[in-house]
N, C-alpha and C positions, 0 to 999 in steps of 0.2 A: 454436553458441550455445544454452546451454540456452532452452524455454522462460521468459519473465518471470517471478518468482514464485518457479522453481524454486531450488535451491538444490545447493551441493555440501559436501560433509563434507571439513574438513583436518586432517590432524593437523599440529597447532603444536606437538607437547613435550609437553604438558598429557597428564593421564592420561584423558581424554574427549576425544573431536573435535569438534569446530567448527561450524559451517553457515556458511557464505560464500556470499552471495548475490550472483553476477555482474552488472556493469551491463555489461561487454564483455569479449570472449573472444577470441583469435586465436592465432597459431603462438608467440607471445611470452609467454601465460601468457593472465591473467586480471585483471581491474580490478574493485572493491569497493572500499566503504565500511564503515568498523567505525568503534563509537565511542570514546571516549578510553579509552586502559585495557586495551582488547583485547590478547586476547593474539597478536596479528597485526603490534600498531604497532613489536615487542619484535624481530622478523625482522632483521637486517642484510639490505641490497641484495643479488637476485642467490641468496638464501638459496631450495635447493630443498624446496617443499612435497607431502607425497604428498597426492593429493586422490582422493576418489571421489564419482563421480557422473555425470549431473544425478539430481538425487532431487525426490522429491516433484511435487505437483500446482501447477503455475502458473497465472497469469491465462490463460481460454478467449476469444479474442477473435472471434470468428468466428459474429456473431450468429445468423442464417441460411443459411447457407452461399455468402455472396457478402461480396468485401472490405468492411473494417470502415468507415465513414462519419464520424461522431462518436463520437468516447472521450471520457468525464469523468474526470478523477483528482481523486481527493479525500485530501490527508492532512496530517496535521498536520507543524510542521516537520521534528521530530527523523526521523517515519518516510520523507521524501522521499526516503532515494537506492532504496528499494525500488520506486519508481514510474521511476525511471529510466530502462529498458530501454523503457518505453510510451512518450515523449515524440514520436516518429516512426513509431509503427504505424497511424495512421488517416489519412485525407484531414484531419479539421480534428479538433483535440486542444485539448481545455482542462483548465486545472489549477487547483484550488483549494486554496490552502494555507495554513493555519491556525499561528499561534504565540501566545505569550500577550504578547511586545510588539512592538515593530517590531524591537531588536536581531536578535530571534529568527528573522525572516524574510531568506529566499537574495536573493540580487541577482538584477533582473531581467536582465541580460544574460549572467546562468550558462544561461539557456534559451532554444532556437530559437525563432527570430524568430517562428516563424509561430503556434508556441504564445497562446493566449490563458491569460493569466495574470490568476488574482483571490486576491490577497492578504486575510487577515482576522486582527486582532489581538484578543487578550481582555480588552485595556484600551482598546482605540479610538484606538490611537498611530497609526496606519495602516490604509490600505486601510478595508474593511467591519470592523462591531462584532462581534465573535463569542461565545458557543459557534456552531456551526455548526446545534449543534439547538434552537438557538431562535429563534422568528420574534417577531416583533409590533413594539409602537413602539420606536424609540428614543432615545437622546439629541439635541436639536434636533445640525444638522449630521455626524451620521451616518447610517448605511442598515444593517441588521443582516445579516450573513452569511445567514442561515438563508433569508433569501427571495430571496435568489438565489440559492442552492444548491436549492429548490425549479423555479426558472425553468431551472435548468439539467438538474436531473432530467427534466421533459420534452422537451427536447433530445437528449438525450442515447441513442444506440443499446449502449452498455453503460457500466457505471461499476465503475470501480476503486479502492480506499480501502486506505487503510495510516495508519493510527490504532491509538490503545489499544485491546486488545478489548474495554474494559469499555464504550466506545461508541458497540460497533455494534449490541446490543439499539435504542438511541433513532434512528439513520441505520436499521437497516431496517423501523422504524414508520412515518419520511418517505417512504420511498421505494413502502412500503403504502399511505401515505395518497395520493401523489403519482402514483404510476401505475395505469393500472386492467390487472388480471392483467401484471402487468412480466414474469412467463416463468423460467422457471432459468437461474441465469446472467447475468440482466440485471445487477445490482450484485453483485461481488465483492469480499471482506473477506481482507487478509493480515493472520495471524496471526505474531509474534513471541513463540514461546517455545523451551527448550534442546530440544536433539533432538541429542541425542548417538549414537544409532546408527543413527537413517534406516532402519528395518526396523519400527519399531512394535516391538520385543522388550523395550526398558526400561521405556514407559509413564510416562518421564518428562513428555512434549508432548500428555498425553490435556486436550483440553479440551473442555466442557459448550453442546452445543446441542437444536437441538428435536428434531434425531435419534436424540439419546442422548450418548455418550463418543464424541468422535473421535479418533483420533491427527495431529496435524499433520504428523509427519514421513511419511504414508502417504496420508493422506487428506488432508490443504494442503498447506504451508500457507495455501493459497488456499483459501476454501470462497467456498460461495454465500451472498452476507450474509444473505436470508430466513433463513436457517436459526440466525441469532443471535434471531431476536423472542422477546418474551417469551413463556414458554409460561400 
């Protein structure tokens, strides 16, 4: 099983190959998630795919070098099955997951029992009020996302997020203000963008942090979320 995070390149047909991101792996092939449209959904049963891989950098869970204790996941709904693979690597696991109304959010019985699940919508149809990066009052009969996702950032021995990249600049300001020196690697950020050759040679998946140009298909798509703050 690859690393979480990691990814494998398919060719579907398409004149560029794919990234497929495994939630489970065995002598039988491979399980993912693509969204509507993909060109994966087009396959007939049974149809053989050539794959290569694992590529790229996954989620590091191994804080200190002793089994991982508390994992946070944080992602909005559309990016959930990329957190998939993490649901069972820690002693106690929680998830927080973000949609803009309750339609939007998974059922809770799609996830192990022991998971601690915090739902948050962007109209306040359910669960906590959200954006998730915003704290303060809210409307009577709500509690806003943002301050318990602060309460859970110091709980927390690493954190995982699969959201839009556009924001993890504001989650690892929280995560600055909220921890004092958090370490590399405490909060990681998966990025979702094309990566058609998984070698860093097209320069299609370069994107923009405080270290410079990175490639995602070489260097993520997992990066360490500090490394989105604004510069």
């Amino acid at each position: 099983m690859p690393v979480p995070g990691a990814y494998v390149l398919a060719d579907l047909g398409g004149p560029l190959w794919e990234p497929l991101y495994p939630t489970l792996l065995d002598d039988a092939g491979l399980v993912t998630v693509v969204p509507p449209g993909h060109a994966a959904t087009a396959l007939l049963p049974g149809t053989p795919v050539n794959l290569l891989g694992p590529l790229g950098q996954g989620f590091r869970l191994v804080p200190t070098g002793h089994p991982l204790d508390r994992l946070l996941l944080v992602a909005e709904s559309t990016y959930l099955p990329y957190l998939r693979p993490l649901y069972q690597t820690a002693s106690s696991v929680a998830l927080v997951v973000e949609a803009t109304t309750r339609a939007q959010l998974p059922s809770p019985s799609s996830f192990p029992p022991a998971l601690e699940l915090i739902l948050a919508t962007r109209d306040g149809s359910a669960g906590y009020l959200g954006p998730l990066e915003v704290e303060g009052a809210a409307p009577p009969g709500l509690e806003r996302a943002g301050a318990r996702l602060r309460e859970l950032l110091t709980w927390a021995e690493r954190v995982c997020l699969a959201c839009d990249p556009g924001r993890y600049p504001a989650f690892a300001q929280i995560v600055q203000e909220t921890r004092l020196l958090p370490g590399s690697d405490f909060a990681q950020a998966f990025v979702r963008v094309p990566m058609p050759c998984g070698v860093g040679a097209c320069d299609v998946c370069r994107i923009t942090t405080r270290r410079g140009e990175q490639r995602a298909c070489v260097e993520g798509p997992v990066f360490d979320l500090l490394d989105f703050l604004a510069t």
